[in-house]
ZAMARGU-4260 file (C-alpha; in steps of 0.2 Angstrom, whole numbers, plus 5000, padded with zeros to 4 digits):
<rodrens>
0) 5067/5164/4982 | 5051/5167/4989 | 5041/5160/4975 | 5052/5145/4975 | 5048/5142/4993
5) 5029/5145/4989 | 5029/5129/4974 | 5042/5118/4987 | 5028/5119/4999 | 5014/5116/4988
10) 5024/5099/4982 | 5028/5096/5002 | 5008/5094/5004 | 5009/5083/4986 | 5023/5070/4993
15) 5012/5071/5011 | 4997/5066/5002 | 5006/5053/4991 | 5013/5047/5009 | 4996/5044/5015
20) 4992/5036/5002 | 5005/5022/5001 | 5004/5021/5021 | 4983/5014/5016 | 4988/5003/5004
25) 5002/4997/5019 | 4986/4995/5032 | 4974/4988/5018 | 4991/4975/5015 | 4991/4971/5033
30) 4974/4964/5036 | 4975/4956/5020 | 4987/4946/5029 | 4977/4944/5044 | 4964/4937/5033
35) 4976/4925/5021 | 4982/4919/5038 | 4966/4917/5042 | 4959/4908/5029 | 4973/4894/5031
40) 4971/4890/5049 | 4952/4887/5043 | 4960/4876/5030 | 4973/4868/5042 | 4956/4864/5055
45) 4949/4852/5042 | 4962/4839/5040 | 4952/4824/5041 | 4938/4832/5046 | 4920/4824/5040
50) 4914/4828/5022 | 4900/4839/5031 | 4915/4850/5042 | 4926/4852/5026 | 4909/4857/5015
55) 4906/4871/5027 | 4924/4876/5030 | 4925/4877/5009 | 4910/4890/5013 | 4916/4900/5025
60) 4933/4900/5016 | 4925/4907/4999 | 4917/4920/5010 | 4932/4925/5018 | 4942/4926/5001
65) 4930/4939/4993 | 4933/4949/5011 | 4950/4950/5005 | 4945/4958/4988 | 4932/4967/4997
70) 4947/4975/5009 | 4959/4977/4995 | 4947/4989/4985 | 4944/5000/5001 | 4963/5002/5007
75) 4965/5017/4996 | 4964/5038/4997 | 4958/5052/4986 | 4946/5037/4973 | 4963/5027/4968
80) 4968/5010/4978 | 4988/5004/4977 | 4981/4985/4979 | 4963/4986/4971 | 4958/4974/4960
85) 4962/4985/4946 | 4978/4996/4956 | 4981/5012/4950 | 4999/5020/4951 | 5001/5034/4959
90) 5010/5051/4954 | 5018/5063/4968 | 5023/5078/4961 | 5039/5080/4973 | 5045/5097/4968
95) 5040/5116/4961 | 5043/5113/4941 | 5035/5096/4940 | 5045/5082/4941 | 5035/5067/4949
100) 5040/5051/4958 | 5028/5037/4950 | 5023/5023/4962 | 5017/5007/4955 | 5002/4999/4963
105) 4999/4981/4964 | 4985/4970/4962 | 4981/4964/4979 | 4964/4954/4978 | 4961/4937/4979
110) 4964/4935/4961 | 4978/4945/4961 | 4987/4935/4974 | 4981/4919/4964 | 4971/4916/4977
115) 4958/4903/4971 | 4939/4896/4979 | 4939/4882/4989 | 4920/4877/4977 | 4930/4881/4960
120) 4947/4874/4963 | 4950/4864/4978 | 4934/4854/4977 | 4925/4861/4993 | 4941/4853/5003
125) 4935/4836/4999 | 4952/4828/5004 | 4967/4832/5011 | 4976/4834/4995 | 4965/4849/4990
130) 4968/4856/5009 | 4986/4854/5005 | 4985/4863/4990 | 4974/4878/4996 | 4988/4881/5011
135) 5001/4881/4997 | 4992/4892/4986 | 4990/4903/5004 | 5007/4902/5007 | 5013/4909/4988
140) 4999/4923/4994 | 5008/4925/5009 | 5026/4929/5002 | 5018/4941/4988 | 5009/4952/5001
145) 5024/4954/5011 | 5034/4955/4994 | 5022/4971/4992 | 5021/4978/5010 | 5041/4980/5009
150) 5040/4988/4991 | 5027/5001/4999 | 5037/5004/5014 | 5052/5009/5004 | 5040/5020/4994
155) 5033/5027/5011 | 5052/5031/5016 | 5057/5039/5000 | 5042/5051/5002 | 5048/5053/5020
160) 5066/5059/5014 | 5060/5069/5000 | 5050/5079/5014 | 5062/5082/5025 | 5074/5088/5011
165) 5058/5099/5005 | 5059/5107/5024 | 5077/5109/5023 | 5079/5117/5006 | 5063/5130/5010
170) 5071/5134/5027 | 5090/5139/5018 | 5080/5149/5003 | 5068/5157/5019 | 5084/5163/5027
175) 5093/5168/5008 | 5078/5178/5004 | 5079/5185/5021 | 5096/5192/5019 | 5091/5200/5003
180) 5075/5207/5011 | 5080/5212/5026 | 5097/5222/5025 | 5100/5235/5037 | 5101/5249/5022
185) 5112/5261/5034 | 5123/5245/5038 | 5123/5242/5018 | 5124/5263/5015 | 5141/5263/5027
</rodrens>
């Protein structure tokens, strides 16, 4: 029982890890947001703006996409990001003889939201129409990264229960292996 409890805690610290790594990918998710958000209000600001404010909104709006990219490869733990460009999954071992919970990760970049330059495919914002389109394309984005946050959260909760049931189960085999080890041997002798 003992050495049962010894691999149960060992997995605890596994699905713990494998917690904070999801919970990065949740943060990295959120600013992502911010910054999509972000790069449609810049878009919104240039309706029928002069050709010289939409040039240097397309600008700042390319910068501000490859932040997103940027942001999506550092929201990860232990050399593997959930929403990198390239994601990897993730593997929690959640108990002593193996058996692992997979979590999937999800391109999260700028290209992996389909989120396209305003030089390469809205034509620097020159009219309206290619604003429309950027904020449509933004809004798509929008939906996908909270499509993802909710799918991590769910992970995040699993991880949760599976921790909890880890310190539950540990405490009743603690307490059986007690009862075996620590008999009273004139109260067993009688």
């Amino acid at each position: 029982l003992n050495s049962r409890v010894s691999g149960l805690l060992q997995a605890k610290d596994n699905v713990g890890q494998g917690g904070l790594a999801v919970e990065a990918a949740l943060v990295g998710l959120d600013a992502i947001e911010d910054l999509t958000n972000q790069l449609k209000s810049l878009a919104l600001s240039v309706r029928g703006a002069s050709a010289e404010g939409r040039l240097a909104a397309a600008e700042q709006f390319d910068v501000l996409r490859e932040q997103i990219t940027s942001l999506a490869n550092d929201a990860g733990l232990n050399g593997g990001s959930l929403i990198g460009a390239n994601p990897s999954d993730l593997n929690v071992a959640v108990n002593e003889v193996g058996a692992t919970v997979t979590i999937a990760g999800a391109a999260s970049d700028a290209a992996g939201l389909g989120i396209s330059t305003a030089a390469g495919s809205f034509n620097n914002f020159a009219t309206d129409a290619n604003i429309d389109a950027a904020i449509e394309q933004l809004n798509s984005a929008i939906v996908s990264i909270r499509s993802r946050a909710q799918g991590f959260g769910s992970s995040v909760a699993s991880l949760q229960i599976r921790s909890n049931f880890i310190d539950d189960l540990t405490q009743t085999l603690d307490a059986g292996a007690a009862k075996l080890v620590n008999a009273d041997l004139n109260e067993e002798a009688a």
